[in-house]
C-alpha positions as CSV (number, residue, x, y, z in Angstrom):
1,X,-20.7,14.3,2.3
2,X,-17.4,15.1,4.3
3,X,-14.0,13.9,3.4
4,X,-10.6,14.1,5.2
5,X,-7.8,14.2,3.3
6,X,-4.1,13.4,4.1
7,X,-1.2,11.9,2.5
8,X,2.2,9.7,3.3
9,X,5.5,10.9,1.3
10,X,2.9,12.0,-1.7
11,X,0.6,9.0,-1.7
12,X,-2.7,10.4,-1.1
13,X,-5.9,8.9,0.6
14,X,-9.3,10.1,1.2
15,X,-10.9,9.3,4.3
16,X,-14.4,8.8,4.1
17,X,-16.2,7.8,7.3
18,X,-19.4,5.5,7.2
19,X,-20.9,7.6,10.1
20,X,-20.9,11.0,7.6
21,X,-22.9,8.5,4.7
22,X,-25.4,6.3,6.6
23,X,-27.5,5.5,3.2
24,X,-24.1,3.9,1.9
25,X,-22.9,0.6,2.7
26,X,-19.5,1.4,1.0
27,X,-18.6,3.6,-1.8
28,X,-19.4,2.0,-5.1
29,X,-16.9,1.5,-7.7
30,X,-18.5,4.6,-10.1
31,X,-18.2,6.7,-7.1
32,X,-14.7,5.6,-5.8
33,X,-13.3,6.2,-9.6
34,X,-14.9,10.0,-9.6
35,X,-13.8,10.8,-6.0
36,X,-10.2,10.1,-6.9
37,X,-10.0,11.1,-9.9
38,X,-7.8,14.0,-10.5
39,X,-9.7,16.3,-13.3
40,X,-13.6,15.5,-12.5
41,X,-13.2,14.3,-8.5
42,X,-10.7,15.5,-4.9
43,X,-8.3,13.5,-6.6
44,X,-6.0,11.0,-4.3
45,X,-4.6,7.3,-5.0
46,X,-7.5,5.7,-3.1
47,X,-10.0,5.7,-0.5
48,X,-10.3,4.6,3.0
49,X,-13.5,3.5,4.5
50,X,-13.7,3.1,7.7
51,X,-13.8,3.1,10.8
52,X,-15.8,-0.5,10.7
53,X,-16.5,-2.4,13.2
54,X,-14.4,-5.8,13.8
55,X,-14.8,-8.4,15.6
56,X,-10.7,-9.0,15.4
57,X,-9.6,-5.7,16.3
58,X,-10.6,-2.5,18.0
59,X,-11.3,-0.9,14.1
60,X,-12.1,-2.2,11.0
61,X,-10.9,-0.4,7.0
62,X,-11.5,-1.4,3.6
63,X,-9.3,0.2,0.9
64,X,-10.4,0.6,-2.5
65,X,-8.1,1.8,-5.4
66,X,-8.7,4.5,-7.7
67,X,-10.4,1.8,-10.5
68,X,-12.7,1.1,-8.0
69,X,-11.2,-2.2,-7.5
70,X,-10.5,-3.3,-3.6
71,X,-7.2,-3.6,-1.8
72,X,-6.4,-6.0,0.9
73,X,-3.7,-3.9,2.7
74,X,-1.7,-0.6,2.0
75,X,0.7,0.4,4.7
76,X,0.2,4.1,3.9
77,X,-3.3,3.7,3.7
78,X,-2.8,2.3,7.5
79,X,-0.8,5.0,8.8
80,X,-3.1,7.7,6.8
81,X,-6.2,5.9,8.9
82,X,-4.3,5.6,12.6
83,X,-3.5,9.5,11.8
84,X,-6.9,10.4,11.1
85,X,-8.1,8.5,13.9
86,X,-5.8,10.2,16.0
87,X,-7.0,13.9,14.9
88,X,-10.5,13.0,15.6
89,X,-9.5,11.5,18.7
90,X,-10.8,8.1,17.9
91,X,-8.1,6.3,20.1
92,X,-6.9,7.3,23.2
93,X,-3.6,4.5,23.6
94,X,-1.2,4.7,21.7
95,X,-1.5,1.4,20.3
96,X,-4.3,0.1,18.5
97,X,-5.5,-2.9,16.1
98,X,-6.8,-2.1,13.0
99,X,-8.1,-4.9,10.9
100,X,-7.9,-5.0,6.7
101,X,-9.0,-7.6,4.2
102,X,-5.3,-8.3,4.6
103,X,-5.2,-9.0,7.9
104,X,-5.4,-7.5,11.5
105,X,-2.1,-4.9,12.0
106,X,-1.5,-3.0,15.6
107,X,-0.8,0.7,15.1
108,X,1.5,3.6,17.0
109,X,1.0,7.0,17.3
110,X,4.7,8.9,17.9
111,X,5.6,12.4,17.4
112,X,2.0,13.5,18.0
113,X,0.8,12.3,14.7
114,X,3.5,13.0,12.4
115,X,5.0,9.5,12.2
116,X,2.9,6.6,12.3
117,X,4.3,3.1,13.1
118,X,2.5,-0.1,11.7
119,X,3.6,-4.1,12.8
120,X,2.3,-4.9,9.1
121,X,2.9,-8.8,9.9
122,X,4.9,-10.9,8.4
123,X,6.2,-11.6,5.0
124,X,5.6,-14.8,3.0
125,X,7.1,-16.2,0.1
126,X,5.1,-19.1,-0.6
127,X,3.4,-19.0,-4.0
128,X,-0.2,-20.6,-2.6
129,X,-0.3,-17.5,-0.2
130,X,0.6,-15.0,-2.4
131,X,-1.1,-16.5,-5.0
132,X,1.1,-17.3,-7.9
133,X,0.3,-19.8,-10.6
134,X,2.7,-22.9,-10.9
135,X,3.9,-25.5,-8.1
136,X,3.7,-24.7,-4.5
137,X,7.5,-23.2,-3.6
138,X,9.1,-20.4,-2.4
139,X,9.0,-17.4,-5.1
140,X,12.5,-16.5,-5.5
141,X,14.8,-15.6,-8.3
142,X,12.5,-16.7,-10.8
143,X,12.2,-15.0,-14.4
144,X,9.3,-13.2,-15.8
145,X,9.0,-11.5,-19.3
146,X,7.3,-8.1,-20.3
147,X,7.5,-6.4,-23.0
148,X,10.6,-8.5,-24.6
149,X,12.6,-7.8,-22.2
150,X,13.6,-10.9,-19.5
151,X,13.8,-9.9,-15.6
152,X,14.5,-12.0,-12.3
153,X,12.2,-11.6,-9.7
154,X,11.3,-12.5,-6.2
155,X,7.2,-12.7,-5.1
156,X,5.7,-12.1,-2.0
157,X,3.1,-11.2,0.5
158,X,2.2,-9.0,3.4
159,X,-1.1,-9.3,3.2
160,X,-1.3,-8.1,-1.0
161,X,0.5,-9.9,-3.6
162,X,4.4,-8.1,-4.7
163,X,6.5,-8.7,-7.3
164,X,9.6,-7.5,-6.4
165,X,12.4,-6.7,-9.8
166,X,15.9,-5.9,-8.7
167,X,17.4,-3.7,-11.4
168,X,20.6,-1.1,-11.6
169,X,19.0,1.0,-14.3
170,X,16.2,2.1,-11.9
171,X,14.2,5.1,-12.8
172,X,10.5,6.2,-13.0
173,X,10.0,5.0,-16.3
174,X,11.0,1.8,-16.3
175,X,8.3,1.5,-13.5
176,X,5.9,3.2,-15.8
177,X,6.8,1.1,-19.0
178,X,6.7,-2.4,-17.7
179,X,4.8,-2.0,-14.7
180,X,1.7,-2.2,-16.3
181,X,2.4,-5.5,-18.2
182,X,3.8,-7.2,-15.5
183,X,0.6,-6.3,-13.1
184,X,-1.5,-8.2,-15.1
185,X,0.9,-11.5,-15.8
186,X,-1.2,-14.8,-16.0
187,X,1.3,-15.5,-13.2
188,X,-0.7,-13.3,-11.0
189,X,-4.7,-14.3,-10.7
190,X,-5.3,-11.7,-8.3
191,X,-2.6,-9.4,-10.8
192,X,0.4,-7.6,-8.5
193,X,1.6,-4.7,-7.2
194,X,5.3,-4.2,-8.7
195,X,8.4,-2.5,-7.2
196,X,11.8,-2.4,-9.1
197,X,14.3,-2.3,-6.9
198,X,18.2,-1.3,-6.5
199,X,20.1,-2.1,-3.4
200,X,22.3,0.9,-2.4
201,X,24.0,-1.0,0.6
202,X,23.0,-3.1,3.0
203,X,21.1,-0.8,4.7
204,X,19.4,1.4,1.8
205,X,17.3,0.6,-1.1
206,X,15.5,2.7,-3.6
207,X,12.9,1.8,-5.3
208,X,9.8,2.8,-8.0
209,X,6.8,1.0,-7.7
210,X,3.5,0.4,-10.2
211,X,0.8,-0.2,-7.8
212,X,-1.8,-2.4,-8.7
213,X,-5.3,-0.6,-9.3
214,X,-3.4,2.9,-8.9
215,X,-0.1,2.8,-11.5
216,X,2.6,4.8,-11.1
217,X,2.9,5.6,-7.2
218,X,5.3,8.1,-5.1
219,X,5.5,5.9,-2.2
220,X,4.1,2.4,-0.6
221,X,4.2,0.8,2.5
222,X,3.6,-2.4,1.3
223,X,5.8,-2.2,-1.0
224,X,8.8,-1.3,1.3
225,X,8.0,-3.9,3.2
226,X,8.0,-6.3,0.2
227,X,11.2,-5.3,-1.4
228,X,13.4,-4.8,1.9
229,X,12.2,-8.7,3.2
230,X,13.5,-10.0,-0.5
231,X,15.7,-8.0,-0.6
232,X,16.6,-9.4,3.3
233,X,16.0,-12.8,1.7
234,X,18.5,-12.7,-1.0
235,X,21.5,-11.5,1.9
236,X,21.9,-7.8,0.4
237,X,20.6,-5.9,3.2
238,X,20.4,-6.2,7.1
239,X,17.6,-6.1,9.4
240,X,17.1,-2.4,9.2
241,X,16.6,-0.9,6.5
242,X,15.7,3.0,5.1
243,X,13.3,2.2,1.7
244,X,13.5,5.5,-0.5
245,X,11.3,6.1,-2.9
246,X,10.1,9.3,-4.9
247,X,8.2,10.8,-2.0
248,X,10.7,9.8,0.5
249,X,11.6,7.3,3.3
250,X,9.9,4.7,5.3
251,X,12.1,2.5,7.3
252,X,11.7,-1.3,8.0
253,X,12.8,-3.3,10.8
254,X,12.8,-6.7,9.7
255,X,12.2,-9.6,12.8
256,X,12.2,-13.1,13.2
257,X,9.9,-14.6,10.3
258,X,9.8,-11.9,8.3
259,X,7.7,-9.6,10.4
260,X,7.5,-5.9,9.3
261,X,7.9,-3.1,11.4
262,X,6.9,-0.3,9.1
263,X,7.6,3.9,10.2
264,X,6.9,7.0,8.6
265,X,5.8,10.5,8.0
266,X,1.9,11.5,7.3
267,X,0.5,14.9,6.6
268,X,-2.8,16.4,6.9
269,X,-3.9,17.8,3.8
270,X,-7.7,19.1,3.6
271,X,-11.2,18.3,5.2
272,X,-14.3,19.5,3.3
273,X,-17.9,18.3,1.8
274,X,-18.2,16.8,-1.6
275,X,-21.2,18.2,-3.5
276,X,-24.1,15.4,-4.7
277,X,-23.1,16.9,-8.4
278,X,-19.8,15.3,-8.5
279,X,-20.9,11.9,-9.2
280,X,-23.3,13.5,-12.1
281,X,-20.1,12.5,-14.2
282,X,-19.1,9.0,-15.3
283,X,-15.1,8.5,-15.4
């Protein structure tokens, strides 16, 4: 039961590949929850399956949470799988398409695997695409409440729904107080990733992030891309722009439309085989 291990700026993903577990059709949730869990599992913020075949590009990947829930997209995740791909030498260009419940994203392989750029697509704003309850519109500036205290927020999409909080007091526990609430607003039916944000100048921002399915999380891709294009929305930053988080930096070229160019570091961590007795617990 092999596994491959790696993570982006601290956000760690297993790899499992359907060849090495041909009597599973996909992880289940009770097996995805022990595999990442930190005490009774490997331990990591989610799980890649894949490579899958697609009819839309030359690989297909689901991503499933540590809840056992599934993801649409995770920009990490993405540049986690084109590494992995790359070490097992899976692809032989340097650009490839990878295809997600989020859509189909093309991949490139620089610095011989250490820096993985994604075209994530493009950025919406629209409230029936992100989904958001309410009127169709444009999601921005709004106000939400959590936990008695009032924010104004911007919502979008790449491909996974964001709710994006621009803040001056931004630390790690703010993300880890009213994260959770705000993930699971009625405003969200599918619930929401959430990244507070502060806007350093026009060509930095910094920001925490509670990741839907995960919690509190070093680093996102999605979530950079998310909070620079509202941030790119609302006129506070350019067209590039270096996203740091707690893990560190991914940088975002923002194009016409709102399309992401997403870049950054990934690092091999550990292969090895998962015993059958791990899933003799229930988490």
């Amino acid at each position: 039961m092999r596994f491959h291990k790696y993570h982006a700026l601290g956000n760690d993903y297993i790899v499992l590949d359907p060849a090495d577990f041909p009597s599973w059709t996909r992880p289940t949730e009770a097996q995805v929850r022990v595999i990442c869990h930190r005490n009774f599992g490997v331990g990591s913020d989610g799980i890649l399956w894949g490579p899958l075949p697609s009819e839309r590009a030359d690989f297909g990947l689901r991503i499933f949470n540590p809840d056992g829930s599934e993801a649409e997209k995770s920009g990490n995740g993405l540049r986690i799988f084109s590494r992995y791909l790359f070490d097992q030498a899976r692809v032989t260009a340097q650009s490839f398409g990878v295809e997600t419940p989020g859509g189909v994203v093309r991949a490139e392989i620089r610095a011989g695997g250490g820096l993985i750029a994604v075209a994530m697509g493009s950025v919406s704003f629209d409230s029936r695409r992100i989904p958001i309850s309410g009127p169709a519109r444009e999601v921005v500036g709004e106000t939400i409440e959590a936990l008695g205290r009032s924010f104004t927020f911007s919502a979008a999409t790449i491909g996974n729904p964001h709710c994006v909080i621009q803040v001056e007091d931004l630390s790690p526990e703010l993300a880890r107080r009213y994260g959770p609430d705000i993930e699971v607003n009625p405003l969200f039916p599918n619930r929401t990733n959430v990244q507070f944000m502060r806007v350093l100048d026009r060509s930095t921002l910094q920001i925490e992030i509670w990741e839907r399915g995960a919690g509190y999380t070093l680093a996102s891709g999605t979530s950079s891309s998310a909070a620079a294009a509202v941030a790119h929305k609302l006129g506070l930053v350019d067209r590039s722009v270096a996203v740091r988080m707690p893990g560190g930096v991914i940088d975002i070229e923002i194009g016409d439309g709102f399309s992401i160019q997403m870049t950054g570091s990934v690092n091999r961590v550990a292969e090895g085989e998962m015993h059958p007795e791990l899933f003799a617990v229930t988490v």
